[in-house]
N, C-alpha and C positions, 0 to 999 in steps of 0.2 A: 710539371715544368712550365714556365711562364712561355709566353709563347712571345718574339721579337718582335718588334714595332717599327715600320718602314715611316720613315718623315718626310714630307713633302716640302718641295724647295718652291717658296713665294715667286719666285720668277718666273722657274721655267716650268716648274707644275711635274719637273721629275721626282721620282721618289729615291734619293740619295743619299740617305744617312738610316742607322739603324739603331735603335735603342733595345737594350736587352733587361726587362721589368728585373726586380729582386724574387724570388718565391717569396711567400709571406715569410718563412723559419729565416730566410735570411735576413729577412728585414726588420725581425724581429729582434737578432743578434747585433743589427747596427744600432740597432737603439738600445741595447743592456752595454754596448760597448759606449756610445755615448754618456747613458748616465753614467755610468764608470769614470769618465772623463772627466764629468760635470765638477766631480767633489774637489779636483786638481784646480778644475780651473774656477771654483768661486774662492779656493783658498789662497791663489797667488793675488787676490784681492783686484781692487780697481784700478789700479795703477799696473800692475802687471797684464790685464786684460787689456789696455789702454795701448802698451808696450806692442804687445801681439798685433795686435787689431792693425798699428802702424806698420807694422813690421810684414803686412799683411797688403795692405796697401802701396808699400813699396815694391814687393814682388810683383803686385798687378800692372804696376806701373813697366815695369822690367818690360812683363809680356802681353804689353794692353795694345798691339799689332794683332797679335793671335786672339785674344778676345775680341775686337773690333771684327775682323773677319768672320770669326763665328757668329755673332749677333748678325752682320751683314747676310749672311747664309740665312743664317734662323729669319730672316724678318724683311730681306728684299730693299732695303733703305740704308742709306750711310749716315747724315746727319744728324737723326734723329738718334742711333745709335752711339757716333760719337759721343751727343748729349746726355745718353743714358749712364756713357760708364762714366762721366762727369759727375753725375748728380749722384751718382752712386760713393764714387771717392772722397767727394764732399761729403756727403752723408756722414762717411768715418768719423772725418774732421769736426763736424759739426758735433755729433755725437757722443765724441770723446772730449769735447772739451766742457759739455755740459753732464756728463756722467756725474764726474767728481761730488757736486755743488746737488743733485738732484739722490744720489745715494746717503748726504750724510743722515747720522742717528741725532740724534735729538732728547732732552734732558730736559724735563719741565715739571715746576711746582704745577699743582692739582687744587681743587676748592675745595680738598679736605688738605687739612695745614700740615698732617702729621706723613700724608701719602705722597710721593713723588713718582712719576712716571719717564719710564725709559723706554722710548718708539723708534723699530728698529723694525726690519723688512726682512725675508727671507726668498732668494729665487725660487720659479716654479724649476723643480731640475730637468724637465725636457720637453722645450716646445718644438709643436709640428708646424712649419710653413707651407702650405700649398698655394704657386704662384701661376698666373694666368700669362695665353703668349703675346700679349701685346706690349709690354712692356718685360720682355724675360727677367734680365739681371735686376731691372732697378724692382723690380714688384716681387722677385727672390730673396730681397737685401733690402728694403724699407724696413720689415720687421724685425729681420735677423740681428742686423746691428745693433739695436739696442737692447733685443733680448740678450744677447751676449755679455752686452755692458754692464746688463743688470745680474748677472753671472751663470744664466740661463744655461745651459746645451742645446743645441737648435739641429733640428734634422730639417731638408726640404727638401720637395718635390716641387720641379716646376715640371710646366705644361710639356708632353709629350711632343706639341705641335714645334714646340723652339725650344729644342734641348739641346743644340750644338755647342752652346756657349759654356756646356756644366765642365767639358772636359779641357780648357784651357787654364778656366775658374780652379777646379781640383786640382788642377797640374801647381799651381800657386798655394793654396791652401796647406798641399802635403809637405811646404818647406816651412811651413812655420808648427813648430814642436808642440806648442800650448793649445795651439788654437785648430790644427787637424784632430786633437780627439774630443776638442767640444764642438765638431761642426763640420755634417756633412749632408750633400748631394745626392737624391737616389734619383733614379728616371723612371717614367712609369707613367702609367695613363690611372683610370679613375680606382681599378685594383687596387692599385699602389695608395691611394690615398685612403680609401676605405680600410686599409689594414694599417696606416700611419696614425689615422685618428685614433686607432685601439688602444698602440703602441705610447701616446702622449701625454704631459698634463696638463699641456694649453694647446689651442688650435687658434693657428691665426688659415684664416681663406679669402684669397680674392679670385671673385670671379662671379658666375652667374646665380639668381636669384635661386633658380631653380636645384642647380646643384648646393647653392648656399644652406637650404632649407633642409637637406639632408647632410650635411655638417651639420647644425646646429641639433638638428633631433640625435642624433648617435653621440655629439659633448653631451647634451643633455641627462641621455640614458646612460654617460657615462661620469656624471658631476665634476667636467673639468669645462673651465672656462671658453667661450668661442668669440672669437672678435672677427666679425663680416667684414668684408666692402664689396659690394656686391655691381648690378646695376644703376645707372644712370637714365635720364631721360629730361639734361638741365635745359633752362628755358632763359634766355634772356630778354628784358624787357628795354627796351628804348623807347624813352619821353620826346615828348616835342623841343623840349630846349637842349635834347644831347647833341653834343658833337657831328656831326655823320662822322667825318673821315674818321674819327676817333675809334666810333661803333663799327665802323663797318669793318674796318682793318683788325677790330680786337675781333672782331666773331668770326670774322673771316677762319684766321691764326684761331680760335678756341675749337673751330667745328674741322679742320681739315689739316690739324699737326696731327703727326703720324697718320694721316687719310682717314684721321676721326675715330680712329681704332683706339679711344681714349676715352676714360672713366670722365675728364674735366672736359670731355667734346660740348659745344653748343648742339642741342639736337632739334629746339624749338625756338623761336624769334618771335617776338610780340611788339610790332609797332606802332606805334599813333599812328593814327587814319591821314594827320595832315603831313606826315613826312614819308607816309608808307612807299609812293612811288618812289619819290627820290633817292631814299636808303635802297629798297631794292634793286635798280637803274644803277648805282654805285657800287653797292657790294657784287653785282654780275658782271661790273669792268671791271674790277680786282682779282675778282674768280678767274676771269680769262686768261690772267697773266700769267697765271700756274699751271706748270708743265708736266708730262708724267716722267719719272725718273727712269727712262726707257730710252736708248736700248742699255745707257749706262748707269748705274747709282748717282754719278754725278750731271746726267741730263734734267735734272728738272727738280721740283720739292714734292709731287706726289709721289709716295710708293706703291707695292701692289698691296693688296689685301691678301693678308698673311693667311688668315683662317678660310679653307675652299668652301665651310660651311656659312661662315658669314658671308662670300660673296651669295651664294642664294638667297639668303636672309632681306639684301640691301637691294637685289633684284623685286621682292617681292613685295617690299614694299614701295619701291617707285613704281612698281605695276598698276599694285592698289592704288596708290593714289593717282594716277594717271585716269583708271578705268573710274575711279569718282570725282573726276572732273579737275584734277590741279593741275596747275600748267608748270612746264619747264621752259626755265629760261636759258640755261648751259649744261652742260655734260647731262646728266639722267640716264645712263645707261650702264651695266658691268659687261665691259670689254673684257675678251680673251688674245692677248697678244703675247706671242713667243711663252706662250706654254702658262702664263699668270694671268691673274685675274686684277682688272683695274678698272677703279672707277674716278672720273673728272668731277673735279669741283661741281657742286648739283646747286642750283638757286633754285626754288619753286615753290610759286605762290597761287592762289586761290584753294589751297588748303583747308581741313577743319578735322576736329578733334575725334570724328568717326572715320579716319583713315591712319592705319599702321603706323606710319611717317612721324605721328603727330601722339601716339599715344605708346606703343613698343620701340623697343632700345634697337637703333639702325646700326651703331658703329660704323658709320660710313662718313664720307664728304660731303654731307647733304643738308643739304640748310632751309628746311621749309619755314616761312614767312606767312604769319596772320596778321591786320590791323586789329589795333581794339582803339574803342569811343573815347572809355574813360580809364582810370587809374583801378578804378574798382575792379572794372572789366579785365583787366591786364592782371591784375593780381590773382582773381579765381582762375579766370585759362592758364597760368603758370602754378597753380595749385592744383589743379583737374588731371592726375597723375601718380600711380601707385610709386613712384619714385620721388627721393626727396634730398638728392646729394649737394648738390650745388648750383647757384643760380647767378648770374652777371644783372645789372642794373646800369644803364647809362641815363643821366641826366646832369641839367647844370647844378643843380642844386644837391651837395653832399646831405644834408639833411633829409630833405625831402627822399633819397634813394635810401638811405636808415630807416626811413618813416616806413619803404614800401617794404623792405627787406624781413623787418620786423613779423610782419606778415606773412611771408614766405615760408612754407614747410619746407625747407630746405637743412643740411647744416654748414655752407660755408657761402657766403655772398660776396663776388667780386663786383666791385663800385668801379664803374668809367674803365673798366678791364673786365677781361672774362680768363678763366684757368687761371685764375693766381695763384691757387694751389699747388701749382708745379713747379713753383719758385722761393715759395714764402710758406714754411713749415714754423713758424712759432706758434699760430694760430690753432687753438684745442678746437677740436667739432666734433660732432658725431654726425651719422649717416641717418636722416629722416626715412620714416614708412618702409619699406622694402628696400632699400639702398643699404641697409647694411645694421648692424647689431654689437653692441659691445663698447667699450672702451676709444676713446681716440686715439689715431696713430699720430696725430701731429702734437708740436706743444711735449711737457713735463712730463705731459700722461701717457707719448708713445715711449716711454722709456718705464716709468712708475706702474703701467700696468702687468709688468710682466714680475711682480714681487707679491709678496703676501704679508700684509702686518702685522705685525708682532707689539703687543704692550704689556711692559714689566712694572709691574704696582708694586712700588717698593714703601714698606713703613719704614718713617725712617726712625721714630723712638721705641725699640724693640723693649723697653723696660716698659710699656705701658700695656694693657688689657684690652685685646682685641675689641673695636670700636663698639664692635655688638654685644662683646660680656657687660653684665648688670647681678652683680651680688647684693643689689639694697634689700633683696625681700629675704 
């Protein structure tokens, strides 16, 4: 018998909620009842999927009070989660209006004149989601959506740490007829995923390198596909003719939405030498202005640090870099107030690439600052890192940040912005070096990766003699 799983509340540091894992036979059962489902729902076609999916959307809408509050529980912050179940809703929207146009089949002459080709896709019938708690709903439902679109069955597991939200989610899902038996919610900690990967014939996982690295080995060993997105460690570089206010205020907003508990956080800054003071000086008046969201959700835009194991993590590396000499210019510290763990906007400079800060993933508010000389200079230090997700670039010159970008082992570059990722999904990438493996979630290809191709060579003058029969001898 699985044994129950107590969750801890971001605020107050009480343990308040209780999740009760599946045994594996059961969980094994929700997915032979999935696929079961699956054949229903790839056969009511695109447009019947489209149907549901709205119709899905409208009931969230109904009880999107009760899922706000559970996200607020799960995650200690309002705003951020408003935002979430926006981008989420949108998502549908988005998703379903580009399904139609991104499924058609296709009918093409071929360079042999007599063969014509008919290219058509078939769903994988049951992908596994396992989603991380810094962003519950939306990182549950980035991939879900359009595997469904593409007529998939989707089973998921989000994080253990923020699961309050699955039971308002289900309470909506069970009203819609089509789409409750191609897609459900299990809870569960790493058990649970370890037997979901068994159970699947695609794994989508976000979350850490380390756990990523055993996803991928057990797809492997079991030849179904695995699409990462793993950790971050992006670097932004600002030139001498950038903006400040511009830089300061986008890195600001990139390192410290949702208290930097983000895949699209700024975690490293690379500045020209002759504006390094003054960017710094600026972005440490901006940092100030930001409040903790204490004693209300609505007191301020910092939240707590939802994971008790990451606040040790963001401890440890301000430590480090302290005891090797970086200085802090505001906040630098995880406070414990009314039972949470919270850290202030962090600026800190005299930094370098043998300190934690500068080389492992913080997830924190913490914005450490190097000068470099040259362009060259700024390119390799923003390169000097087993991660490769995304990078910002400020200067005046649009070209010139292409030129540098180009360079960049990265796969997504925000120009004179940073996180644009979070807003602008047309963009195909993929995850550089350790940041993640597989297929893009953005773009044609977060829809088109969850099918399998299919090509029918059709002869079309059947009264003639297979191309390769030869009777002259």
């Amino acid at each position: 018998m699985t044994k129950p799983i107590e969750v801890r509340n971001p605020r107050t540091g009480k343990f308040d909620y209780v999740i009760i894992p599946p045994p594996p036979k059961l969980l094994s059962q929700q997915c032979h009842r999935l696929r079961r489902g699956q054949n229903a729902w790839q056969e009511i076609g695109i447009e019947g999927r489209i149907e549901a999916l709205k119709e899905w959307k409208q009931a969230i809408l109904t009880e999107r009070k009760l899922l706000t509050d559970a996200l607020v529980n799960d995650t200690g912050r309002l705003a951020t989660s408003i935002l979430e179940i926006d981008s989420f809703l949108n998502s549908i929207d988005r998703w379903c209006n580009l399904a139609p146009q991104l499924l058609q089949e296709t009918a093409k002459n071929t360079s042999i004149p007599f063969i014509a080709l008919h290219q058509t896709a078939v769903p994988y019938p049951l992908v596994g989601v396992i989603s991380p708690w810094n962003f519950p709903l939306l990182l549950s439902t980035i991939d879900t959506i359009p595997a469904l679109l593409a007529g998939c069955a989707v089973i998921v597991k989000p994080s253990e740490i923020t699961p309050r939200f699955v039971a308002p989610l289900t309470t909506t899902l069970n009203t819609i007829p089509h789409l409750k038996d191609a897609l459900n919610f299990v809870e569960g900690a790493g058990q649970t995923g370890s037997v979901l990967i068994e159970e699947v014939d695609l794994i989508c996982f976000t979350g850490s390198v380390e756990t990523g690295r055993v996803v991928a080995e057990t797809a492997a060993r079991n030849f179904i596909p695995a699409y990462l997105e793993l950790g971050g460690k992006d670097p932004a570089i600002v030139l001498e003719s950038a903006d400040l206010d511009l830089a300061t205020s986008a890195i600001l907003w990139s390192s410290v939405v949702n208290t930097g508990q983000s895949c699209l956080s700024i975690e490293r800054i690379y500045v020209a030498e002759s504006i390094y003071e003054e960017f710094y000086h600026l972005l440490v008046t901006k940092a100030h202005r930001l409040q903790l969201a204490y004693p209300t959700v609505e007191s301020g835009e910092i939240g707590p640090i939802i994971c008790e194991k990451q606040a040790a993590i963001i401890k440890e590396h301000l430590k480090d870099a302290v005891d090797k000499g970086a200085i802090i210019h505001c906040g630098g510290k995880v406070e414990e107030i009314g039972g949470g763990w919270w850290c202030r906007p962090t600026v800190i400079t005299n930094v370098h690439h043998f300190m934690k800060i500068m080389n492992e993933e913080t997830f924190g508010p913490i914005m450490p600052i190097m000068p470099f000389s040259s362009i060259e200079e700024a390119i390799d230090l923003a390169n000097d890192s087993i991660y490769g997700l995304s990078a910002a670039i400020f200067a005046e010159s649009a070209e010139l940040a292409l030129e540098i970008g180009m360079q960049l082992d990265v796969g997504a570059i925000s120009i004179n912005d940073a996180g644009l990722t979070a807003i602008m999904h047309e963009g195909e990438k993929n995850a550089f070096k350790f940041s993640g493996l597989g297929g893009s979630r953005m773009g044609p290809a977060g829809l088109k990766r969850f099918l399998r191709k299919k090509a029918f060579l059709i002869k079309m003058n059947t009264s003639k003699d297979p191309w390769w029969f030869n009777d002259s001898e």
